[in-house]
N, C-alpha and C positions, 0 to 999 in steps of 0.2 A: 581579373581575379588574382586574387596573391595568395601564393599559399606558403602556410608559416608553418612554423614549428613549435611550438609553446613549451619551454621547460617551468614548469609549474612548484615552488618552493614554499611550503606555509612552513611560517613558524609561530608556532603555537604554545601560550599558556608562558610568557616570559614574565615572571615574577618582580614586579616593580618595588624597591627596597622599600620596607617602609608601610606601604598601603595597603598590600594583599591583592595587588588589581593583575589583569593578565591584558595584553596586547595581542593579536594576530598580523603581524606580517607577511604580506602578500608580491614576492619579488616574480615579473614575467622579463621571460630572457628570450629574445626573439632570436631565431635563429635561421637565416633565407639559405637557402642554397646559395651554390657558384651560380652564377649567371653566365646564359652562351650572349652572343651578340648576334643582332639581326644587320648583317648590311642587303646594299643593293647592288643586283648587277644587271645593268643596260646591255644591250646588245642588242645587233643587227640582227633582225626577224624577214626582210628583203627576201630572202631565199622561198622561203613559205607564205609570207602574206605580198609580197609584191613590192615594187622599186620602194625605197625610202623608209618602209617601215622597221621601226624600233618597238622594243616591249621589253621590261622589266621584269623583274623577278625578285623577290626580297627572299635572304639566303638566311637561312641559321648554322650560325656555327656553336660548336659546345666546347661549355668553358672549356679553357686552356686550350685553344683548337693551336695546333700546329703544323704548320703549312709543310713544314718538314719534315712529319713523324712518318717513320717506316712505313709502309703497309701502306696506308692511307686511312679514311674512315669511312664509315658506312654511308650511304648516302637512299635519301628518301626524297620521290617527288609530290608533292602535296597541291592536288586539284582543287580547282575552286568551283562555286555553283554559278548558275546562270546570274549574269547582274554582277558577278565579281569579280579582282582582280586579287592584282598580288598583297594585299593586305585583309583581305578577308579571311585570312588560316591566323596574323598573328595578332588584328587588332579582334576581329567578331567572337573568335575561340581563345583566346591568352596562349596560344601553341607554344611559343616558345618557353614562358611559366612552366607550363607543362613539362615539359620537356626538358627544362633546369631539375623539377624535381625528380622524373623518372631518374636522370640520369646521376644526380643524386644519391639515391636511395637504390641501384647497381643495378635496379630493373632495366634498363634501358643501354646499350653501349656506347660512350659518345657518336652522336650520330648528325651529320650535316642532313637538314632539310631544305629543299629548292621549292619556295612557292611562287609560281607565273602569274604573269597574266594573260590569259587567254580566252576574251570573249569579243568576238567578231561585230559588227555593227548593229546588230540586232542583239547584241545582247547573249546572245547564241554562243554557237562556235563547236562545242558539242565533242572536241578536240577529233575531230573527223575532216578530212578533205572536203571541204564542197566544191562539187563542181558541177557544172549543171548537164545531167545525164540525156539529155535530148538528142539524138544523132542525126536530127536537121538542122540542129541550131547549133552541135557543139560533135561536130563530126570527125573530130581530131582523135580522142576528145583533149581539148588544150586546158589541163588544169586549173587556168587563168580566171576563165570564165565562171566564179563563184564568189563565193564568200570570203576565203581563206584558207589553207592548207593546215588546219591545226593538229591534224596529228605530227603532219612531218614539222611541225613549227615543235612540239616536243620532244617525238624521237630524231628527228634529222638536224636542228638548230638546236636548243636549248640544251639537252641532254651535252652533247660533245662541246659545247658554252662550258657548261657549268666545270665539267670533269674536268677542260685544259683550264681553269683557272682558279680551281680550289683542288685542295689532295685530299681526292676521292677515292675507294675503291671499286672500282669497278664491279667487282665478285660479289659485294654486297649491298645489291641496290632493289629498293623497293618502290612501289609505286601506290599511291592512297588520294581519297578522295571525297567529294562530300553533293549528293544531289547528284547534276550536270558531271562533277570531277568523279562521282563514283562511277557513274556509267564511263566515264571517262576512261579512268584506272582500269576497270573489269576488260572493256574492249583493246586495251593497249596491253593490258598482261595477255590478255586471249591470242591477241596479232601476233606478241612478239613477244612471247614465253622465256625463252632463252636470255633476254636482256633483266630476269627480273629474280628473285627466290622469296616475294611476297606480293600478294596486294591485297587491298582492304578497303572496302567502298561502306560507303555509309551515307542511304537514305537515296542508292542510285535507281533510277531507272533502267532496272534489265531485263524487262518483258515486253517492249513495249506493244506487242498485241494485247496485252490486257488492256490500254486506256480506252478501248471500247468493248472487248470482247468479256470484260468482268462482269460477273450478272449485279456486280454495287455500284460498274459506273455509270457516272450521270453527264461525265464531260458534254455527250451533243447537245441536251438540254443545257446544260451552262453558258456552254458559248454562244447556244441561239438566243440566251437572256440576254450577255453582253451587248449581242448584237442589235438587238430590238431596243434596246435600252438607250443604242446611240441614234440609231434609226429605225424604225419600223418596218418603211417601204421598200428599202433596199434590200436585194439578191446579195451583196457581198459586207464583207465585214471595213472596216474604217481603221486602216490602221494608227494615220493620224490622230485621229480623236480617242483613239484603244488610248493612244502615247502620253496626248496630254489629260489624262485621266486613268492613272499607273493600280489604284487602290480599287476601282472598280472595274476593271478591266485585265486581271492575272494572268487569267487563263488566254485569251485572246491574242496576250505580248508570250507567253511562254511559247504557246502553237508556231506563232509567227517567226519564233525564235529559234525554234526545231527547224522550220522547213526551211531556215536560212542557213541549216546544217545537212540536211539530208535530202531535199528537193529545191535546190535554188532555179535560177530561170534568167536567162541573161540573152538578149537578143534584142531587136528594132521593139519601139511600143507597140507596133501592129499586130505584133504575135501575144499578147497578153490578149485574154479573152476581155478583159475589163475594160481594154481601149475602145471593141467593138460593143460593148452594152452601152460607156459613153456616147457612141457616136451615134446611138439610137439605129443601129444598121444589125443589132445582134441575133441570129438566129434561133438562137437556146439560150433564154436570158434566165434561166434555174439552171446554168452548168456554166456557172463563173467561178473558177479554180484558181487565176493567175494574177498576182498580183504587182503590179509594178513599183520600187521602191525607191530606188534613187538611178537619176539623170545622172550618165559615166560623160564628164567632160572628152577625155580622150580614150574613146576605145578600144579594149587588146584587140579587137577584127580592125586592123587596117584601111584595108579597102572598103569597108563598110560607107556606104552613102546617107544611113536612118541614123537617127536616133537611137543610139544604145542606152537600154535599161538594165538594170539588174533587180531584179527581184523575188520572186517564191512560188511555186505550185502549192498551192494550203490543200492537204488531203481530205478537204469539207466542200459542201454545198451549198445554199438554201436553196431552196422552194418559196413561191410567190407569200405563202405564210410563212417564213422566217424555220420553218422546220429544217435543221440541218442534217443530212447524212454523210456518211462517209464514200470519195471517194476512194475505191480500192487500187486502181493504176499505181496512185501519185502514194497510199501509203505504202505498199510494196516497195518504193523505193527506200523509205523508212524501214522498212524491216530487212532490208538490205544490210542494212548499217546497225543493225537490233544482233545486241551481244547472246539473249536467248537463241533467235536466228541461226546467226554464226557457229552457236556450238551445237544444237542442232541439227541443222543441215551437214555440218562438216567443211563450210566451204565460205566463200568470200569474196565475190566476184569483182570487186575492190584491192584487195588482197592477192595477185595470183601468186599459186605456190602452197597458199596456206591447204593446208588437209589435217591428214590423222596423227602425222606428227607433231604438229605442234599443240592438238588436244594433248598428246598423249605429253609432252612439255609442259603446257600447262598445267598438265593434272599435277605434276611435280613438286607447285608453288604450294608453298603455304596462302592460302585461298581464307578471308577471311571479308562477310559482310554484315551488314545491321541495319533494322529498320523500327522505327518507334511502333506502337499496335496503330496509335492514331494516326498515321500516315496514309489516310485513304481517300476517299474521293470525297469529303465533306469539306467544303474551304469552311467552313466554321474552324474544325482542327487545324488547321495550317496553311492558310489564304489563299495555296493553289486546290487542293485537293486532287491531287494527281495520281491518289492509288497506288502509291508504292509498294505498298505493304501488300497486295494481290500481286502486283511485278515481283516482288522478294519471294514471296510462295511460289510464284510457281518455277524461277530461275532453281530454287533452292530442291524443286522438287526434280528439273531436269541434270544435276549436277548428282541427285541420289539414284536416279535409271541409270547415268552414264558410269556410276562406280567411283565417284570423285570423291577424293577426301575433302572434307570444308568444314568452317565453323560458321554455322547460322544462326544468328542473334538478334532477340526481339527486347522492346523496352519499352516503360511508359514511356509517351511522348510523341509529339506529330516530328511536323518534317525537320526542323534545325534544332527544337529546343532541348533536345537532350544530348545530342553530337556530343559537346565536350568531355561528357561524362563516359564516351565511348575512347574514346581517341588511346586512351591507356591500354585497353584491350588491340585495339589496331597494332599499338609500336610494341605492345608486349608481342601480340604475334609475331612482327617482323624481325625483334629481337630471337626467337626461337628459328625461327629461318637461317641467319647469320648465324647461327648455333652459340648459340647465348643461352 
């Protein structure tokens, strides 16, 4: 999207010598903002995701950015959803357009934006640690053993990346996000309040006991159609065949994509329930939770003599009819990790240290989110149908018991397709924050 400015000039009724005749001339003067520049910055991610890995980030900077200028500028991190990376804020949303004009037209302060890429192998990443909380299999527990560190890959790598190598101000930094990035945003201003004086989620999951506890959702019905749809007979879901079959199968890969965030599973195949239903020796073949996903050439357990897997606890069941319920063990670990959770409880067993301080930090932020009406459990409205808009009610309702200031905003529109149209209301907040 381009956004123009039209200076619009009729001249009208020029009398042609002679004839009595009139002309209308029609003169358009386009006129584009300055333009910032999107570069990229690579960098070592090793530290959070493990030996050898790099990840990107495409950086905006606003016109005339000066690497020199006193002070520094403001700087905003911009999250992406499940399935994305660092081009999804300037190629899916025009962000950067955007943000020529915001800044443009004084609404906005020049401001650098850092967009990452962070999504784990599954797609996931959920920008949370995983690691796999079992304390027979992960008795350290050695952080290793999971997914990837995506938080500390943005607050402990990325972040102190970006700040030594563009001139940033530290004092005015925000955090925002979209789907997977809003829960993202919401949970990492919640953690660490003090590093932020905005954030703005938009279309995040932060209830996540509603995706079953809503009385509109239909998720275990859904996923038991996925399910049946690839097989019948089988107790567990396919993640293979979910994969190569992305358009029928949404819900399925998102699940799987969560528990690659919030309930991973890393240890010999024999400890996966599913190796025992395999091997036809299984004793409870309607309490197959574990699933195994990829074969670790070189193992972090050293001494290890098996076969190391890494794969997921899925907080679902079926039954010999493909009826699926919810396990509660394996989603409790997920609500561990649930920003609702967090601020309710008061606590973070992930987190030690956090308490009433840093709500009380938190409450501080300019606290800004949004969710379209049609963002609900109908994949008709937006392919997953993930209920958001029940997650937004009820975060929004425990943010009005706790006394919090926020701005809660609703719109036409399901899960992405109105986003762009939001994003000005996000940076205009963050610009009041930075006291602008």
């Amino acid at each position: 999207m381009k956004i123009l400015k039209y200076s619009l000039l009729f001249i009208i009724a020029i009398a042609l010598s002679g004839c009595g005749e009139s002309e209308t001339v029609t003169n358009f003067v386009t006129d584009l903002p300055p333009a910032g520049t999107v570069t990229e910055l690579t960098y070592d991610a090793s530290p959070a995701l493990g030996p050898g890995a790099v990840r990107t980030a495409n950086v905006y900077l606003p016109p005339g950015y000066d690497a020199t200028r006193a002070g520094g500028y403001p700087v905003v991190y911009q999250l992406h959803g499940v399935g994305g990376d660092e081009n999804s804020w300037p190629t899916g949303f025009d962000l950067a357009q955007i943000l020529d004009r915001m800044i443009d037209e004084g609404v906005l302060e020049p401001t650098i934006v850092v967009m990452p890429s962070a999504a784990n192998a599954l797609g996931g990443g959920f920008y949370t640690n995983s690691f796999d909380h079992d304390p027979v299999r992960n008795p350290g527990p050695n952080p290793a053993l999971g997914f990837g560190a995506y938080e500390a890959l943005i607050i402990s790598v990325l972040m102190p990346t970006a700040e030594a190598t563009y001139n940033i101000d530290g004092a005015k930094r925000g955090i925002m996000g979209h789907s997977m990035g809003g829960y993202g945003a919401m949970k990492l201003a919640l953690l660490y309040p003090t590093m932020f004086v905005s954030v703005a989620s938009h279309s995040g999951p932060l209830a996540l006991s509603q995706l079953f506890e809503a009385t509109d959702s239909r998720l275990l019905e859904r996923i038991a159609a996925e399910k049946m749809a690839i097989d019948s007979t089988s107790v567990v879901l396919d993640l293979a065949a979910a994969a190569a079959d992305r358009a029928a199968n949404p819900l399925t890969l998102t699940l799987f994509g969560m528990a690659s965030s919030f309930s991973p599973h890393y240890g010999a195949f024999s400890t996966f329930d599913n190796f025992w239903l395999g091997a036809g020796v299984d004793t409870n073949p309607t309490d197959n939770f574990q699933y195994p996903v990829a074969f670790l050439d070189s193992a972090v357990i050293a001494d290890s003599t098996d076969d190391i897997w890494l794969g997921v606890d899925m907080p679902l069941v079926f039954d010999a009819s493909g009826v699926a319920t919810v396990k509660l063990d394996i989603f409790g670990l997920w609500l561990l990790q649930d920003v609702y959770t967090i601020l309710k409880t008061g606590s973070s067993p992930f987190n030690l240290g956090f308490g009433a301080q840093q709500i009380t930090d938190f409450s501080a932020l300019n606290i800004y989110f949004d969710t379209g009406l049609n963002d609900d459990f109908d994949p008709a409205d937006d392919v997953v149908g993930f209920g958001i808009i029940a997650q937004h009610e009820k975060f929004a309702e425990l943010l009005g018991e706790l006394g919090i200031t926020h701005t809660s905003a609703t719109y036409t529109g399901a899960h992405s397709d109105g986003v762009y149209t939001r994003i000005d209301e996000a940076f205009g907040a963050f610009n009041t924050a930075i006291g602008n």
